[in-house]
C-alpha positions, 0 to 999 in steps of 0.5 A: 675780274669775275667776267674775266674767270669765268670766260677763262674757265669757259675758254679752259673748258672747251679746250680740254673738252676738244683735246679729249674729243681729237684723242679719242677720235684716233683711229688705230691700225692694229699690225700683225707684229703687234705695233700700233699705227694712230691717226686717220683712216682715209680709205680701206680697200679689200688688199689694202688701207690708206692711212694718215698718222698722227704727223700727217705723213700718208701710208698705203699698207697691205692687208695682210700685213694688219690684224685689225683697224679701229674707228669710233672705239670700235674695233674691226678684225681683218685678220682670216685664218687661212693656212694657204696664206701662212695664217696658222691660227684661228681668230682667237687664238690670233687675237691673244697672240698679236695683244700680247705683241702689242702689250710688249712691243708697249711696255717691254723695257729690257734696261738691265739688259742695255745696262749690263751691255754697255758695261761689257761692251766697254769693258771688251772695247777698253781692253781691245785698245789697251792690249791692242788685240781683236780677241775681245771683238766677239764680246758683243756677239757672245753677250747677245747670244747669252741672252737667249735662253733666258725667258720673259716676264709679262709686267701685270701692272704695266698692262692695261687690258689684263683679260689674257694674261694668262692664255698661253698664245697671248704669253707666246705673242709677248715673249716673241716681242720681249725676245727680239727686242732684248735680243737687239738692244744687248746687240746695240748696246754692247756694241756701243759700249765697245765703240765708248770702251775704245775710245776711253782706252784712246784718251787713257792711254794717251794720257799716259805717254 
């Protein structure tokens, strides 16, 4: 019994030992909006780079289109200030910038934002049915427009690398991304809730004949 757990106690060793090592042997593909592609780096060229990703499905990507690649916990900028190519800001100006997309394109969650969608796209969806009207079709238009001029707050605590945080193009690159992605959730949810709305009044008032 004691042979026994102890070659368990190897065998779980060894394991965690290999998972730790194939986690921290991912390469990573930094893109210039901030999204973040893990897997392996095959080959890298001067225009482009061939990557397998992590469910061994194989891209080519353009250079230009990724701020910087990672192997060996090393990271490699490829990123080039040049104004010709529409590269406006220095390395590191650039550097905050793509960290703070990235740290929003991970931790940025706009739930109230797809909460308060779906209840007003529901709302504008029962009513549409129930007064048999299309004034109510712009709601998810106007909701998503409402949310525009509201700006975005970066989660200290969900950041891990906290040493920008505080530099205005890292705050610009993060609010970019936060932006977009409450902009397009209010879209999608509003507009979801409406098709749910619809439907509810469907089966409401059908009820009721």
């Amino acid at each position: 019994m004691a042979k026994m757990s102890k070659k368990f106690n190897i065998l779980f060793f060894l394991t965690i030992c290999l998972l730790s090592i194939n986690v921290s042997g991912q390469d990573k593909i930094l893109f210039i909006n901030g999204k973040v592609l893990e897997g392996k780096l095959i080959e890298k060229t001067n225009y482009e780079f061939t990557f397998k990703s992590k469910s061994d499905k194989q891209f080519i990507i353009d250079k230009y289109r990724v701020f910087s690649y990672t192997q060996n916990n090393k990271e490699t900028i490829v990123y080039e200030y040049d104004t010709l190519a529409l590269n406006f800001l220095k390395v590191p100006e650039m550097k905050k910038f793509v960290y703070g997309e990235r740290d929003a394109q991970q931790t940025f969650k706009p739930r109230f934002t797809n909460a308060l969608g779906y209840a007003i796209g529901g709302a504008a969806g029962y009513l549409m049915h129930r007064d048999q009207s299309f004034v109510y079709f712009p709601a998810p238009i106007l909701y998503t427009a409402l949310t525009l001029p509201f700006g975005t707050r970066v989660r200290q605590e969900k950041i891990k690398d906290k040493r920008y945080i505080k530099e205005n193009e890292y705050l610009r690159g993060y609010d970019r991304i936060a932006t977009s992605k409450r902009t397009q959730s209010a879209l999608k949810s509003s507009l979801a809730g409406m098709g749910i709305g619809f439907l509810i009044g469907i089966i409401t008032n059908s009820s009721k004949e």
